[in-house]
C-alpha positions as CSV (number, residue, x, y, z in Angstrom):
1,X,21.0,-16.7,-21.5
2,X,18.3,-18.9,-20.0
3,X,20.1,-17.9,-16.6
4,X,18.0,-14.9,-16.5
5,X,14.8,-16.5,-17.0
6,X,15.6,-18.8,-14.4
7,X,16.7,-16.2,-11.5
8,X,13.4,-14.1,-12.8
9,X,10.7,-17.1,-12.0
10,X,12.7,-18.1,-9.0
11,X,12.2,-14.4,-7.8
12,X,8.7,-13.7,-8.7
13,X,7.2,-14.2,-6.0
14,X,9.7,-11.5,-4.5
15,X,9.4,-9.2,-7.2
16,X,5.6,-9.3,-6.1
17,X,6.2,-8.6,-2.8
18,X,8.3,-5.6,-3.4
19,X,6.0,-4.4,-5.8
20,X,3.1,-4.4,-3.0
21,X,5.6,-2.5,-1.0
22,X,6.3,0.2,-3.1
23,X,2.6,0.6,-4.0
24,X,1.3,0.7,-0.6
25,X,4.2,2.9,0.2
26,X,3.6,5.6,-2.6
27,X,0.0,5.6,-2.3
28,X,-0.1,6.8,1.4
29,X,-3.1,9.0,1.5
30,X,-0.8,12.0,3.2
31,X,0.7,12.6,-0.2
32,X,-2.2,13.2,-1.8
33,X,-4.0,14.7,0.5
34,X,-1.5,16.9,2.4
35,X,1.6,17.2,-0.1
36,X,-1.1,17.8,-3.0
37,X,0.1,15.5,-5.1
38,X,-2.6,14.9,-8.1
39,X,-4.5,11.6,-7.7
40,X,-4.1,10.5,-11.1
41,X,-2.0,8.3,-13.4
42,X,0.8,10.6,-13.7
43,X,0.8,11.4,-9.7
44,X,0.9,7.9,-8.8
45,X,3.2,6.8,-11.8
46,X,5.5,9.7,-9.7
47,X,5.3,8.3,-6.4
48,X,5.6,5.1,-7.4
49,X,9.1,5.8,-9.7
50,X,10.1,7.7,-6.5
51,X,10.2,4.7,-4.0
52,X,11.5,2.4,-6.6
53,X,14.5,5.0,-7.4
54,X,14.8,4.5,-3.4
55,X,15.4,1.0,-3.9
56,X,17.4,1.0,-6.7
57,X,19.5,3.4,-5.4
58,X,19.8,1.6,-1.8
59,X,20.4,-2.1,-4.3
60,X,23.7,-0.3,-5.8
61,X,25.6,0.2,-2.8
62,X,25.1,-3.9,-1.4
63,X,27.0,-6.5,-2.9
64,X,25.9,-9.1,-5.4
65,X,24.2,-10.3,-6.0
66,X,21.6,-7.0,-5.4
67,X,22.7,-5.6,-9.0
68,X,21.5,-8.5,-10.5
69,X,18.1,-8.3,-8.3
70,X,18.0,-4.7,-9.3
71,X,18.3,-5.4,-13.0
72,X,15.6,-7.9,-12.7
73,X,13.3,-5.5,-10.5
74,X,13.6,-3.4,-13.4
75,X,12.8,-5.7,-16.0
76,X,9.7,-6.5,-13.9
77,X,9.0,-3.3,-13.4
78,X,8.4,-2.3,-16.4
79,X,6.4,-6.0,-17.5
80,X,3.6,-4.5,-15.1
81,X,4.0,-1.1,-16.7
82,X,3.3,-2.8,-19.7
83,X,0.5,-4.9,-18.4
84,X,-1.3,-1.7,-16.6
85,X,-1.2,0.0,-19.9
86,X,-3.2,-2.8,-21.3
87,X,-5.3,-3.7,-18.5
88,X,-6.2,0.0,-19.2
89,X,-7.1,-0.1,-22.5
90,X,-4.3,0.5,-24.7
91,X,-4.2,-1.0,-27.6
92,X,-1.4,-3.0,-29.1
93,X,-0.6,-0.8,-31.3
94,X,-0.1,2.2,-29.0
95,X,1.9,-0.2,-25.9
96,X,5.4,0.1,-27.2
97,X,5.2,3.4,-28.1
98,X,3.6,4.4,-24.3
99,X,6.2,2.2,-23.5
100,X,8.9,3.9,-24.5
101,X,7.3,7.3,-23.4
102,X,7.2,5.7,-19.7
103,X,10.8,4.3,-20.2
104,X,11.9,8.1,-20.9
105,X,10.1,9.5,-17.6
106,X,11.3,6.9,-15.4
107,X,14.7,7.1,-16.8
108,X,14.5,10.8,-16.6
109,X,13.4,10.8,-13.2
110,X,15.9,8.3,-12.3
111,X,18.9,10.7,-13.5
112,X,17.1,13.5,-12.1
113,X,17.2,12.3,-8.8
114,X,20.2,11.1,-8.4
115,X,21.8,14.0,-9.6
116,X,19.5,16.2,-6.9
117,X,20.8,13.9,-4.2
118,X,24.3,14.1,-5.0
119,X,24.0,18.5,-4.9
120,X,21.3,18.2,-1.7
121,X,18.3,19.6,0.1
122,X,17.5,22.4,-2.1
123,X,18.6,20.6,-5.9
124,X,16.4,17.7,-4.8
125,X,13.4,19.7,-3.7
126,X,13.5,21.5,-7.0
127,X,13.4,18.0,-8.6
128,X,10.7,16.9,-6.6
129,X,8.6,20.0,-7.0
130,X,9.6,19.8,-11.0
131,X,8.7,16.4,-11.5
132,X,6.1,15.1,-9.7
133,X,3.9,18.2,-9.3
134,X,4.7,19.3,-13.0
135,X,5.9,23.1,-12.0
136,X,9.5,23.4,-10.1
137,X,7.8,26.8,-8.6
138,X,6.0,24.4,-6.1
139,X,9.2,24.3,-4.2
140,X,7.2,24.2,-1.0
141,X,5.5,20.9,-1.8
142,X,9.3,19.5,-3.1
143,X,10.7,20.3,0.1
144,X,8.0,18.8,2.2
145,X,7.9,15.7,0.0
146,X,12.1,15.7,0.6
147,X,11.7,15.5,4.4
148,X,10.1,12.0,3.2
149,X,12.7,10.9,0.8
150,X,15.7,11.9,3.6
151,X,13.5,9.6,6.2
152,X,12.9,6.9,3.5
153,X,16.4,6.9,2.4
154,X,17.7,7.0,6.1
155,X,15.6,3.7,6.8
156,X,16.8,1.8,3.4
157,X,20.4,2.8,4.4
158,X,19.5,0.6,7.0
159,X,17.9,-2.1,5.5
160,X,20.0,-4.9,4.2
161,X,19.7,-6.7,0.8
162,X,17.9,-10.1,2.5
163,X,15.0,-6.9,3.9
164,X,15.2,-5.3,0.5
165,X,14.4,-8.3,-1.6
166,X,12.0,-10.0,1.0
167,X,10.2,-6.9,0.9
168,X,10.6,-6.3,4.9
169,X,11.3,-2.7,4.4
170,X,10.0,0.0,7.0
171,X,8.7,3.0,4.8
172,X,8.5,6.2,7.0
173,X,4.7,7.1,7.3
174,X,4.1,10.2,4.9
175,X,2.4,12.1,7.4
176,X,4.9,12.7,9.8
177,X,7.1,14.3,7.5
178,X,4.7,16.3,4.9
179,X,3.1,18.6,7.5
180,X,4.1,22.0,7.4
181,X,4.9,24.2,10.0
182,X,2.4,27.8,10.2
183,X,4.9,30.8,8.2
């Protein structure tokens, strides 16, 4: 039981670095400004659930002890969740219930994703599209922000477990992949 607590302090200082990494990686101006991705809570909460899906997913194909990491990732994870909701002004009443709101997204997403990625190009693009800009008829902005998720996912099937949870991993910059070509 107090294992856990343990292997969480000893890894904080990773857990922050990854973090970082994720949050510099989601909030790329290209995806805002060329993808169309709202700049908002919701938006960034989206990006940000996207690269750590990434992650996740990359952290389930490496040995152990990556699905230990990746529990704990979680379980951090959602800690800062928790603290962001407070930090914005939720009151204690309201956190678990947002909590479990947020739980239900990323979970959502999570399944959502995975699922797209098993079917493809198009499933996923419809996922993209559905989720993060909130209308699965933006399947234009789901297929550019695709091209980024094959390129991210490309580079973390490189990336080995000692990169992943150092936080040494190479994001693809959004930009190359989110411009459109004239139709």
């Amino acid at each position: 039981m107090f294992g856990f607590w343990k292997r969480r302090k000893a890894n904080q200082a990773l857990f922050d670095a990854l973090y970082a990494s994720l949050t510099d990686a989601s909030r790329q101006p290209a995806f805002y400004a060329m993808a169309g991705v709202p700049d908002t809570v919701e938006g960034r909460f989206d990006l940000l659930t996207l690269h750590a899906i990434l992650v996740l997913e990359r952290l389930k194909q490496l040995p152990p002890p990556a699905d230990d990491f990746a529990q704990d990732f979680v379980d951090d994870l959602f800690n800062r969740f928790d603290a962001a909701l407070r930090e914005m002004g939720v009151g204690d009443i309201s956190v678990p219930k947002r909590m479990k709101r947020i739980a239900s997204h990323f979970l959502g997403r999570a399944k959502a994703y995975n699922e797209a990625l098993a079917l493809g190009d198009d499933a996923m693009a419809v996922a993209l599209a559905r989720n993060v800009f909130g209308d699965a008829s933006r399947i234009d902005g789901g297929r550019d922000l695709n091209q980024y998720v094959n390129a991210a996912r490309q580079a973390l099937s490189q990336t080995a477990f000692s990169s992943i949870s150092e936080a040494a991993i190479k994001w693809p910059q959004a930009a190359t992949y989110l411009v459109r070509e004239p139709t």
